[in-house]
C-alpha positions as CSV (number, residue, x, y, z in Angstrom):
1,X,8.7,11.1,-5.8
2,X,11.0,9.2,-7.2
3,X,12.3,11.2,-10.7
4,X,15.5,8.8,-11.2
5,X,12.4,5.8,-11.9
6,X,12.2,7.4,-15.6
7,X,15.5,7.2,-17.1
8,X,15.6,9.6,-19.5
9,X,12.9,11.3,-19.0
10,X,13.8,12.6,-15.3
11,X,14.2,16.1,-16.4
12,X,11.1,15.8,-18.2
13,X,9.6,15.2,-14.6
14,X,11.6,18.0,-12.6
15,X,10.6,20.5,-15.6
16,X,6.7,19.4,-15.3
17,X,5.9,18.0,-12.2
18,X,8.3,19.9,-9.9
19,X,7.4,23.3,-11.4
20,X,3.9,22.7,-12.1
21,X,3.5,21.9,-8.3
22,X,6.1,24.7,-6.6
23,X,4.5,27.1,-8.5
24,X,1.1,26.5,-7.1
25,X,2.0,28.0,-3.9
26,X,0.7,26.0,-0.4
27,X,-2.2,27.0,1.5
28,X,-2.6,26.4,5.4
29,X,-5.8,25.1,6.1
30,X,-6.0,26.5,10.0
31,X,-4.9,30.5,8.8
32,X,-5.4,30.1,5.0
33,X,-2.5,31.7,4.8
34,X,-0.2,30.4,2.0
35,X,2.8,28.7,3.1
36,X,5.0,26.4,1.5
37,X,4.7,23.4,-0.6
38,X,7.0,20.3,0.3
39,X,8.4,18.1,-2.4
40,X,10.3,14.6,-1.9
41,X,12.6,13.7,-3.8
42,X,14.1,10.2,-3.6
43,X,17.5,9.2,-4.8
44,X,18.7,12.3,-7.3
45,X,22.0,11.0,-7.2
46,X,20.8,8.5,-10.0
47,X,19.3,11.9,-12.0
48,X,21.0,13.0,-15.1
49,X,23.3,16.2,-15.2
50,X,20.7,17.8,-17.3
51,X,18.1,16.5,-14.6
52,X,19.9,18.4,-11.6
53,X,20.7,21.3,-13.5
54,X,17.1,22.1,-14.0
55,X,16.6,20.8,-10.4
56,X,18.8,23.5,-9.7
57,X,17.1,26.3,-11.8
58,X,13.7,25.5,-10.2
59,X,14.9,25.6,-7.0
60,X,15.9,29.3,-7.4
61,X,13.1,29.8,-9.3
62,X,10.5,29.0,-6.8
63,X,12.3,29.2,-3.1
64,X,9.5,31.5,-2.1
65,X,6.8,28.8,-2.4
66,X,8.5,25.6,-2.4
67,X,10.7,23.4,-0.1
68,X,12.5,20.3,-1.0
69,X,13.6,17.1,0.8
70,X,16.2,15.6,-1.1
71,X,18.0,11.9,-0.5
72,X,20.4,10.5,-2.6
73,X,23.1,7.3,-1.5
74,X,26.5,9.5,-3.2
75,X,26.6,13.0,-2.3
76,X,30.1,12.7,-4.8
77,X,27.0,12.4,-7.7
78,X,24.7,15.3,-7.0
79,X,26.1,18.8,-8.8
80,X,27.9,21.3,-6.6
81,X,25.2,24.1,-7.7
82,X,23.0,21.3,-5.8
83,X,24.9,20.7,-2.5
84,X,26.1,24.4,-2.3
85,X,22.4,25.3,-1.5
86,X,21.1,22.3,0.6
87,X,21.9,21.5,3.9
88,X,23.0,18.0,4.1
89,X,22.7,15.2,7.0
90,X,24.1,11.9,7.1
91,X,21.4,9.4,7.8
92,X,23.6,5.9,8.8
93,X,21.8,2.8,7.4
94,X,20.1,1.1,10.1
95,X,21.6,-2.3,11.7
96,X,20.9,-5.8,10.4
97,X,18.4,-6.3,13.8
98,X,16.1,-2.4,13.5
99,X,15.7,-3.6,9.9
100,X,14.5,-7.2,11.5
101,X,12.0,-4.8,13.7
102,X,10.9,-2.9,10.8
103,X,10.1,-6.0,9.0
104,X,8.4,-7.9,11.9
105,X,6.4,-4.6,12.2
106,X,4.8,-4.5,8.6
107,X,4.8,-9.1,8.7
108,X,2.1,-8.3,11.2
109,X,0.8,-4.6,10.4
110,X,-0.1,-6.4,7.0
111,X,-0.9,-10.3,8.2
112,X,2.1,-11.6,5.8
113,X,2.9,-14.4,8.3
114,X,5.9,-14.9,7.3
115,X,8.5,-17.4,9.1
116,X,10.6,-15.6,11.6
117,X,13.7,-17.5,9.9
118,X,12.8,-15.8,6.7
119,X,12.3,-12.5,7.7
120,X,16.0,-12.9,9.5
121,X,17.0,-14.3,6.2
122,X,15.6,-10.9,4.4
123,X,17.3,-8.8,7.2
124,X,20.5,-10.6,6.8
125,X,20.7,-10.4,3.2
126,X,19.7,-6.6,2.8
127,X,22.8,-5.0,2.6
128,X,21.5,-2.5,5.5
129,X,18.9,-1.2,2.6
130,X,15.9,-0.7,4.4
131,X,13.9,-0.4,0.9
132,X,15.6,-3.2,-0.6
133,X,14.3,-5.4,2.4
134,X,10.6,-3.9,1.8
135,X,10.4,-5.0,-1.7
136,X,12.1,-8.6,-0.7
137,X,9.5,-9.1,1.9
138,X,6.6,-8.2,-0.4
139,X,8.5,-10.7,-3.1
140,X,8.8,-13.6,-0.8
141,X,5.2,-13.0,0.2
142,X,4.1,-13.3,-3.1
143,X,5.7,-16.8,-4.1
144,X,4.2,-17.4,-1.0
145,X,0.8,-16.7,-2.2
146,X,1.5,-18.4,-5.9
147,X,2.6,-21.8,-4.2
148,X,0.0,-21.9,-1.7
149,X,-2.5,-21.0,-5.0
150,X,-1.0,-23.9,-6.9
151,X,-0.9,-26.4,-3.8
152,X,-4.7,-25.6,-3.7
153,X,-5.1,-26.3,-7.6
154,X,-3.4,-29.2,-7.1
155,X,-5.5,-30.3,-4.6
156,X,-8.7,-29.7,-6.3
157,X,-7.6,-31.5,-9.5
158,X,-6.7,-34.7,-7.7
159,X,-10.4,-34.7,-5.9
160,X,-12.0,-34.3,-9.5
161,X,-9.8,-36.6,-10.9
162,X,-10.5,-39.5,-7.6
163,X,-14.1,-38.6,-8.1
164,X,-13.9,-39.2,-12.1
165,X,-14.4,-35.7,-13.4
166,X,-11.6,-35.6,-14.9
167,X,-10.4,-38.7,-17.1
């Protein structure tokens, strides 16, 4: 889950979402047993003050029942309450060439077939954000899609037009 999409209305989400589904409690299918429920939290640096202060309230709140996985890009932004009772790990971002693997992975996991050339080109121009590559992929393949769509079109208006369908 990605709260900081929302704007203003991130604590909205951590009040409603994140409370609503920590209290709930997690069952174990294998024992039934309850255990506990895992939340994800993408990028709370970008939440608002307000937004990790009631992060941090439901935290305390429900640490019985609920875990959460937390990522952010600036520790420096996330609340002291915050980092005082997580234990943080540096994740380095990945090279310019795993983030060419990644990329060649999902070109052919999802039949893109994209030009090698372009994927480096994605890789290169990245920034080391493995996300940001993702989305550029998924972009390029898109105007890849429209133009071959419009080449098509074209194609098909010039045959009606040569055939006199189309005056």
């Amino acid at each position: 889950m990605n709260p900081s999409d929302n704007d203003s209305q991130d604590k909205v989400i951590i009040q409603k979402v994140i409370k609503e589904t920590s209290s709930m409690g997690g069952v174990d299918n294998k024992t039934q047993q309850f255990g506990f429920k895992i939340i994800v939290l993408h990028e709370i640096d970008n939440l608002t003050k307000d937004a990790q202060s009631a992060l941090r309230r439901t935290m305390e709140k429900y640490m019985k029942t609920c875990r959460l996985i937390m990522s952010c890009n600036y520790l420096t932004k996330i609340i002291a309450p915050i980092r005082s009772r997580c234990l943080s790990i540096r994740i380095p971002s990945p090279k310019v060439n795993e983030i060419e693997k990644i990329l060649i992975r999902i070109n052919g996991q999802e039949g893109l077939n994209m030009k090698k050339e372009t994927i480096e080109n994605i890789a290169n121009n990245s920034n080391r954000n493995v996300r940001y590559a993702i989305n550029s992929l998924q972009f390029s393949n898109f105007i890849f899609l429209i133009k071959h769509i419009f080449f098509i079109m074209e194609k098909q208006m010039k045959c009606l037009f040569l055939n006199g369908w189309i005056q």
